[in-house]
Each structure stands twice: as structure tokens, then as C-alpha cells.
N, C-alpha and C positions, 0 to 999 in steps of 0.2 A: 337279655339286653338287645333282643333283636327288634327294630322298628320296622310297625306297618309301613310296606311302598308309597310313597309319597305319591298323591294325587296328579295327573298326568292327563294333558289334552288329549279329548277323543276325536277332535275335530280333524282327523288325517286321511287326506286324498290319495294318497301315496299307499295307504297302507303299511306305513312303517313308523317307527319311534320317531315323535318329532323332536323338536328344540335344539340343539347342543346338535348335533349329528349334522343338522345340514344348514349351519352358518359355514361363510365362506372363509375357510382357513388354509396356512397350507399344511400340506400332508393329509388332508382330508380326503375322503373316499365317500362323502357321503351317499351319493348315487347308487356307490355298489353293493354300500351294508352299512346302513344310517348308525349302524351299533359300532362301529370300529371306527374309532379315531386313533389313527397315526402320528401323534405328535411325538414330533423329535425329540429325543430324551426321557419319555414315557418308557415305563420298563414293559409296558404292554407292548412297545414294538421291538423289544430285543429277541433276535432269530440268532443261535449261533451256535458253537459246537460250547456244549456246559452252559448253555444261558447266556453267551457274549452276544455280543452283535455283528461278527464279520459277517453272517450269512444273511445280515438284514435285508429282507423284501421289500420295504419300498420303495416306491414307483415315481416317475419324473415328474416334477410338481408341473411340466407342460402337458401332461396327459394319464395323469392320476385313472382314469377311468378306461383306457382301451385294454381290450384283453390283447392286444397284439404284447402288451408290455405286462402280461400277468405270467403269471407260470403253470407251465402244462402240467400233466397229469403225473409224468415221468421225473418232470422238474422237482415239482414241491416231495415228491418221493427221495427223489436223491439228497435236497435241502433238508430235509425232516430225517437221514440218515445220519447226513453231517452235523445235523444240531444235536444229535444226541451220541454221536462218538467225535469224543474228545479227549482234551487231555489227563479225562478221568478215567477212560479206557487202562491208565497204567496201572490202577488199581484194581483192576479185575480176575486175576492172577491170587491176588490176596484176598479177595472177594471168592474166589474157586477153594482156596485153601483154608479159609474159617469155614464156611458154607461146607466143604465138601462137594466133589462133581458130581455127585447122584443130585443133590438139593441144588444145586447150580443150575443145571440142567434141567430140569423139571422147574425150580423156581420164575430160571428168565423167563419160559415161558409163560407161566404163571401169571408173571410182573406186566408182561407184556401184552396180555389179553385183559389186566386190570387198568390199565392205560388206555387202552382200545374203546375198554365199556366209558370210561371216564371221558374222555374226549367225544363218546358220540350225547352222554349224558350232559356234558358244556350247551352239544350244537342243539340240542332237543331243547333245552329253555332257553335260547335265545330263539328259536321259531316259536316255540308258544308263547314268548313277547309278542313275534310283531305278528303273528295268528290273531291275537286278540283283538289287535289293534284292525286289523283286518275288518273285524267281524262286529266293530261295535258300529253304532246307527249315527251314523255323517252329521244326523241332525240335531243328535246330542256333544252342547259341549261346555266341559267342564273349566272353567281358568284354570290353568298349569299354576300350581302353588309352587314347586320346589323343581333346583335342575344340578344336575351336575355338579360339581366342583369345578372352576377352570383347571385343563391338563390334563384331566382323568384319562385315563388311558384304557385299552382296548376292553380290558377284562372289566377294570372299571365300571365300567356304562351298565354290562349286565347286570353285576353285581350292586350295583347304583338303582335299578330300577327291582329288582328284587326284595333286597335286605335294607334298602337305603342305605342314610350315612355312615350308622356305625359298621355295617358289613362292609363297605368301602373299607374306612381305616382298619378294621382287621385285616383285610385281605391283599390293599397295602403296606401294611407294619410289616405281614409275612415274606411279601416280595422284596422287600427292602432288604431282611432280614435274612433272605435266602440269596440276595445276591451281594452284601458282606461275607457270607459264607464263603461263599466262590471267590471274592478277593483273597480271603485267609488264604484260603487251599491253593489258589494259584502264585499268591508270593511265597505261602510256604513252599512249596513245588521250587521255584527259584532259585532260594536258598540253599531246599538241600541237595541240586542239581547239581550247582555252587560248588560244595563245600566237598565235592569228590574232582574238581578240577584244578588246572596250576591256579584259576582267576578268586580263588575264594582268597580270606587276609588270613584265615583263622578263626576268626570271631561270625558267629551268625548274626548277633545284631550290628556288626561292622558292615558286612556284608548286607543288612537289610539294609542300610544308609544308604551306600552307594547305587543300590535299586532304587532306592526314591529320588534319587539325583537324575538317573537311566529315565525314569519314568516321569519326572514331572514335566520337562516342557511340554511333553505331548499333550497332557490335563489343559495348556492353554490352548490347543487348537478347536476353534469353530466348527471343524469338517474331519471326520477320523473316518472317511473312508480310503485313503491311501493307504493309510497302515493294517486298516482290514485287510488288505489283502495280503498281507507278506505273513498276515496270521493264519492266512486262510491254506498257506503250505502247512500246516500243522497236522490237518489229515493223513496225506501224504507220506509225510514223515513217521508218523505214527507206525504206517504199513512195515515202515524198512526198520524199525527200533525193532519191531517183532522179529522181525526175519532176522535180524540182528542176534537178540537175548535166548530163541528155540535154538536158532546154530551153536550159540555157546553151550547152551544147558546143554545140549546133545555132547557136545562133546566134552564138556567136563563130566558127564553123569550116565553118558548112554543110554541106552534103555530098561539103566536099573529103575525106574519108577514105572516103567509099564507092566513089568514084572512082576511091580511089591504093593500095588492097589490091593486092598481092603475093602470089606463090608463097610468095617467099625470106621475108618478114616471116608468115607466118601458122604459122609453126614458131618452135621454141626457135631462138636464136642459137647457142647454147652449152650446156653440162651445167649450165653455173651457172644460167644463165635456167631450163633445164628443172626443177632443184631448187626454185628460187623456186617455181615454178606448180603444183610437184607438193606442197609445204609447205602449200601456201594453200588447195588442192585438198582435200588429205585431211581440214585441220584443219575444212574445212564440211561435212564427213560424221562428226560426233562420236556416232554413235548408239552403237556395238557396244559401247565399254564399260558403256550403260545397260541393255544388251537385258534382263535379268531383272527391272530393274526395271521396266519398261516390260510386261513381258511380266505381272505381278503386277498392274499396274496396270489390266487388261484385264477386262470382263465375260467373255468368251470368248478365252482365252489361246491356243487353237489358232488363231485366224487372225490369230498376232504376225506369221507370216509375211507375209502377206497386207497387211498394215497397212504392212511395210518395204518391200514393193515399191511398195508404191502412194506413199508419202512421196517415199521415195528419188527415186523417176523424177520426183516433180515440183520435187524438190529440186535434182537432175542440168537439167530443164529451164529452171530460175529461172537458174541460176547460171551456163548458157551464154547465155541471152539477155543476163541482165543484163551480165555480162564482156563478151562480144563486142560489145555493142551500143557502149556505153558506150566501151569500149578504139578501135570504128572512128571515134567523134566526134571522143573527143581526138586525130586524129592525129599531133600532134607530141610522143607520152608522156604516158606516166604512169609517177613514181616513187613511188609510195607510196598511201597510204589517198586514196580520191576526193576525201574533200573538201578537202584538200590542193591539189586543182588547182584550186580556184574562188579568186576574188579577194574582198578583204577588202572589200566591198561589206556593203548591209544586209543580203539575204534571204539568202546565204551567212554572214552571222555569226550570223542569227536560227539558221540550223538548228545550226554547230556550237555555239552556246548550248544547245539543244535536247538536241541530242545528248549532249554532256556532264554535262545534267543524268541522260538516264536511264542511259549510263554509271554513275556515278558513286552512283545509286543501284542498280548490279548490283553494284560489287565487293566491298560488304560479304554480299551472297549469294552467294561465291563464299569468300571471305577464311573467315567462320562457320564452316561445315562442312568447310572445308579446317586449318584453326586447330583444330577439335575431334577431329580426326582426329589430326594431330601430335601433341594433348594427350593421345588416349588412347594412340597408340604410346610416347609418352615416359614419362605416367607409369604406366600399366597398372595404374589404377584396375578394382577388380572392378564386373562391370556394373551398372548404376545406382547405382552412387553417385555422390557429389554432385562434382559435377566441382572444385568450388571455386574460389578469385579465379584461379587461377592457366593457367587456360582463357583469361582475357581476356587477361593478360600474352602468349601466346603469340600469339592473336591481334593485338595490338597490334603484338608484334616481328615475327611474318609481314609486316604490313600494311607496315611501312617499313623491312624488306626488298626487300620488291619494288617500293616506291617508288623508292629507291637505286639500283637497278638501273636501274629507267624510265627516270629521269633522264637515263644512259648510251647510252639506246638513240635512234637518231634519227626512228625511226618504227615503228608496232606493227606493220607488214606484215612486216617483217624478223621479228619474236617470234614472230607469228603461225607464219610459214613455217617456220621452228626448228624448233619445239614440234611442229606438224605431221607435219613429216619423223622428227621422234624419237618423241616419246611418244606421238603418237596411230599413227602407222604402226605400233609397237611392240604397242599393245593392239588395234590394230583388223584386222591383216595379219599379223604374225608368231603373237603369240600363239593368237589360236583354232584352226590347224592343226593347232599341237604340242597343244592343250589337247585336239581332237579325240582324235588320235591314241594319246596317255597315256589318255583312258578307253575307245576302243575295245580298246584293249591289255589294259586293266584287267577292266574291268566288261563287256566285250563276249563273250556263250559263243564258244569258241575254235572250233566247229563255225560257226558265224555268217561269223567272220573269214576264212573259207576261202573264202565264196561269189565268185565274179568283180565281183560289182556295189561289195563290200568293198572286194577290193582295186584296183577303180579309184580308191575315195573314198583309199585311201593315198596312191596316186601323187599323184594332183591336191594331198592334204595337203603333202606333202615339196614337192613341185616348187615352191608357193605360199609356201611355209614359207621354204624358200630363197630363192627370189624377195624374198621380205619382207627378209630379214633382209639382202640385198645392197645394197637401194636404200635402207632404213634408215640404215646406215654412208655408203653413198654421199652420197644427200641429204644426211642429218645436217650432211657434213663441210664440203659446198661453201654448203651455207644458214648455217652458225656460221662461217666463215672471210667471206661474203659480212655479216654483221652485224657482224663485227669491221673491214670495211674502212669500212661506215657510219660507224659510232663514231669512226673515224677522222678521218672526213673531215671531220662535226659538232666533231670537236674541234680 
């Protein structure tokens, strides 16, 4: 069901993709990468720790194009740390303990170098776009038949000139679908932050109520950069829950679990355990759906590379100390989010207080631009116009939508691992191989294609491509049958 690239003006001076990229809009950047559009509410431009937006890069609609106002090499390093440890970090403990810290350890990095290939595989077909474009004769030109969607966003565009229409709407159905996930998981998170403090009622959907009370005026604000940032202490805090939950384990458990490591225990049990770890895994490596943006976001866009390796590897190293560490304390398990396993004491209630509060101020940065995204697919408003009340309606029904669901679920580590195994495996693993592939096929001179160095980059595509799309269905099936026996058992 995949459609040939729709026919596209060769007439370009520029050397870059024309049409849609460089009308005068705001949040546009066309100057700097004809292929990234910034528009507000696009989930192509959500930057942030789990896919929110508080870490959002752009740039002042007074000077969209000066690198004074882009971000250094160091910058988008530290940004691309923060958007990938988040509040799903507290599931990585239990991600250590299904996995085992041999498969942990060896996994992230694994995970972490399949991120890497993946992101430079994004940047390689958007050069062999505008390569092509490059290289075709000024003198020839064809009427542009087909453009864009209005609002399409960063990833969009590529995917738009690739696969056409219908790879757009898959590839938006997925993001849509992957940033509901993240609402689940983050009011779940909430909930059962919640229900170990004096502020819970009892009732968890009592308690989801009063979170959509918490949360709605904010769904009416214009501008949620204010509250970005009181979410953006969440990092931060993150650091000291750890310092926090080690000090405990150590002292309720000493160093009997450094002691009582195993062969047999520092591996998966089962496929099920290994789906867990691989769910939890992937979803703390969220970068590659943002790579364009991120790459936009850059004073020097050529060393986006440079910036993923350097992240990743220290993202890969946070994430097996912190699991493994953590996972040998508690020896006697972990079933769910960390702080779950501390007792209802003061300094364990002060942080899930804590915590919940900068939860709670993420999920309306997540809710907004996932809610205006819906609203333009549904109602396919031409671009800038005024979106009207009927934006907030949607986001309001998203918002407790995904409360209903929370409700259901018995802890976010389960959501988390879902969503991980589907929709982020889906855009981070399957997709950029085959997106490789369709524009070396396309836009790539046929003379090129022939070279040997080429056709390794195939194999390695297809072989990866596959690989994805097995442990996809795999994972998917035993992480959604393993959240359906949760809910079960909760109930």
C-alpha cells in the first residue's frame, strides 16, 4: 500500500526541496533545512525528557535563522541526554531485574548503537533528497502535482516526499499513538505516586478526577512555556530519588545482594521478562523520532552525529549503572516503578509528593501538542488559521481518555514497556531502514547504487529492517498480554 513519490518540481536554484518549506510562516526555518518545519503543535517539534516538550528547541520567531541562537555542539548533547532520561528512568531498576544485569548491560549498549545506526540512517535520506535535487538539470521542469498536507511536521516532509500520503498517515497514526502512550504512563505514574501519600481519597479513579481538575486549565493556555520549565526540575530531582532509594536499599538489605548474584539470575527468565527489559529499554532511547528536529536545532548541523554518539553513550552508561545498581540492592525484587518499593515513611512520601507534582506538570506538555495534532488531522484546517474552541475540546477528551485507561492499568512500567516494544521500536528500528532504502532507490543516481560499499548499506538495511519488525510483533505481543494479566490481578 505503499505510493510512488509524488511528482516534485525540478526547477530549484537553492538546491533544496521546494514548495511547503519555504512559504513565509512562523516557526519556519526554511533557510536553514527547507525539510524541517517547526510548527507549533507539530509533534515533529516535541524535544523533551519521554517525548514532552519542555526541552523544546525553537528558536525566536525574530531571528529563526542566526546560529547565535542555535545550540552548540555541547548544547544539543546535554538536550538529547535530557530528552531521553526522564521520568521513565524509574523503571529501569525493573527493566535490570526482568532483563538481568549481564542482558542489561550489554543490551543498553546494544540499544544504544541501534539508535545511533538509526538516526544517521533518518540523516542519510534526507541528504539524498536534497542531493538529488541538487543534481537534476535547472533546465528541466516538471509542474509540482502534489504537496504536503498543511501542519505536517518535521518528520513529515521526509516521509511525505518518500512514501507519499499513505506513509505520512502511518507514520502519524504511530506518533499520535505513541504519545497517548506516554500520557497513560505519565497519569498512571500520578496515580500511583498518589495512592502511597496522605493526598490520595482511596479510590484511583477518584483520584484520576481530581488530576483532570489539576490539569485542565492549563490545556486552555496559548503558551506552556512557563510550566516547561518548573517540569524541567524533574531531571534534577530524578538524581536525588536515586540517592535517595540506594541509601535505603543499602540499609535495609546491605550488601546482601552483591554477595548473592548468579549466573542463572543475571539473564532474562523467560521471553516475557526479556520483552519487559527490551520495552523499557528502547522507550529510554526516544531520540530518532526527533533527529530533524534536533538536527535544526543545531549551530553546526553536521556534527548531529557527533552529539548522538556522545548522548547516547552516556545515556547507555546512566542507565546500566543506575538499573544494575539499584536492581542488586533490592535483592528480594522489583515489580514496578522504584519508588514503589520504598515504604510509606516521611522522606519516601516527601519525594513521591515531589515527583508527582513535576509529573503532573509534564502531562499537559505532552497532552497540547499531541491534542493539536489530532485537531489538525481531524479537522484539516488550512494552515494558520485559527484553530478555534474546538482544539481544547479535543484536548480535554484526549486528557481523560487516557486518564480511563490509567486508571486500568496497575503500574506505568507495564505502559511504559508496551509503547516501547511498539511504537517506539516501530519509528526508531523498523522505520529508518525501509525510509533508507525507498530514497536510496529513489533519489540515489543508479550508477551510485551499484558501488559494493552501497550495497552493503542494503543488506545491513533489510537484515535490520527485519530484525525490527520480528521483535516488534514479538515483544509487542508478550508486553500487551503481560499488562493484561497486571490488570488482572489489580482487579
Amino acid at each position: 500500500g505503499i505510493t510512488s513519490p509524488p511528482v516534485r518540481s525540478k526547477n530549484l536554484p537553492s538546491g533544496r526541496i521546494e514548495h511547503t518549506f519555504t512559504t513565509s510562516q512562523p516557526n519556519m526555518k526554511s533557510e536553514a533545512s527547507p525539510l524541517i518545519c517547526q510548527e507549533e503543535g507539530s509533534a515533529g517539534s516535541m524535544i523533551a525528557s519521554d517525548y514532552g516538550v519542555h526541552l523544546e528547541m525553537q528558536q525566536s520567531n525574530e531571528d529563526t535563522t542566526s546560529s547565535a541562537s542555535k545550540s552548540s555542539l555541547a548544547q544539543t548533547t546535554l538536550n538529547i541526554v535530557k530528552l531521553c532520561i526522564g521520568t521513565g528512568v524509574l523503571a529501569c531498576p525493573f527493566a535490570a531485574f526482568e532483563g538481568g544485569i549481564a542482558l542489561n548491560s550489554i543490551g543498553m549498549c546494544f540499544i544504544a548503537m541501534w539508535n545511533i545506526y538509526s538516526v544517521h540512517r533518518m540523516l542519510e535520506s534526507k541528504s539524498y533528497i536534497e542531493q538529488y535535487k541538487i543534481n537534476l538539470d535547472a533546465n528541466e521542469s516538471v509542474e509540482e502535482q502534489e504537496k504536503p498536507p498543511d501542519n505536517t511536521n518535521a518528520l513529515g516532509y521526509v516521509t511525505w516526499y518518500a512514501f507519499g500520503e499513505a506513509g505520512l498517515q502511518f507514520v502519524d497514526s504511530i506518533l499520535i499513538m505513541l504519545m497517548m502512550g506516554i500520557i497513560i504512563a505519565y497519569e498512571d505514574a500520578i496515580l500511583g505516586f498518589l495512592q502511597a501519600t496522605p493526598f490520595t481519597s482511596g479510590s484511583k479513579a477518584t483520584d484520576a478526577i481530581f488530576m483532570l481538575i489539576l490539569i485542565s486549565p492549563v490545556l486552555l493556555l496559548p503558551n506552556y512555556e512557563s510550566i516547561a520549565k518548573i517540569s524541567a526540575l524533574g531531571t534534577g530531582l530524578i538524581a536525588i530519588v536515586f540517592l535517595c532509594i540506594g541509601s535505603y536499599g543499602l540499609h535495609q538489605n546491605g550488601m546482601e545482594g552483591f554477595y548473592s548474584i548468579s549466573w542463572e539470575e543475571a539473564w532474562p527468565q523467560n521471553f516475557a521478562d526479556f520483552s519487559n527489559w527490551f520495552g523499557v529499554a528502547v522507550f529510554g532511547f526516544g531520540l530518532v523520532p526527533f533527529t530533524y528536529s534536533i538536527e535544526e536545532s543545531m549551530g553546526e548541523p553536521k556534527e548531529m552525529m557527533k552529539a548522538t554518539r556522545m548522548s547516547l553513550s552516556i545515556v547507555a552508561v546512566a542507565y546500566v549503572f543506575m538499573g544494575d545498581l539499584i536492581s542488586i540492592i533490592f535483592v528480594h525484587g522489583i515489580r514496578g516503578d522504584i519508588l514503589s518499593e520504598l515504604p510509606n515513611s516521611s522522606l519516601p512520601t516527601v519525594l513521591r509528593i515531589l515527583m508527582t507534582f513535576v509529573v503532573l506538570t509534564s502531562v499537559p506538555l505532552i497532552i497540547i501538542p499531541s491534542g493539536d495534532l489530532l485537531h489538525d488531522k481531524i479537522m484539516r484546517k488550512p494552515q494558520g488559521a485559527n484553530k478555534g474552541r474546538s482544539v481544547y475540546v479535543i484536548r480535554f477528551v484526549l486528557a481523560q481518555l487516557c486518564a480511563g485507561i490509567s486508571v486500568a492499568v496497575p503500574n506505568f512500567v507495564y505502559v511504559i514497556s508496551f509503547i516501547g516494544c511498539f511504537c517506539v521500536t516501530l519509528l526508531s528500528f523498523v522505520y529508518p531502514p525501509i525510509l533508507h532504502l525507498r530514497c536510496m532507490h529513489e533519489f540515489l543516481p543508479k550508477e551510485k547504487r551499484q558501488f559494493s560499499s552501497v550495497k552493503r548499506l542494503i543488506v545491513v538495511d533489510v537484515v535490520l529492517f527485519l530484525l525490527g519488525i520480528i521483535i516488534t510483533v514479538f515483544t509487542s505481543w508478550l508486553t500487551f498480554k503481560a499488562m493484561l494479566e497486571e490488570m488482572k490481578k489489580a482487579s
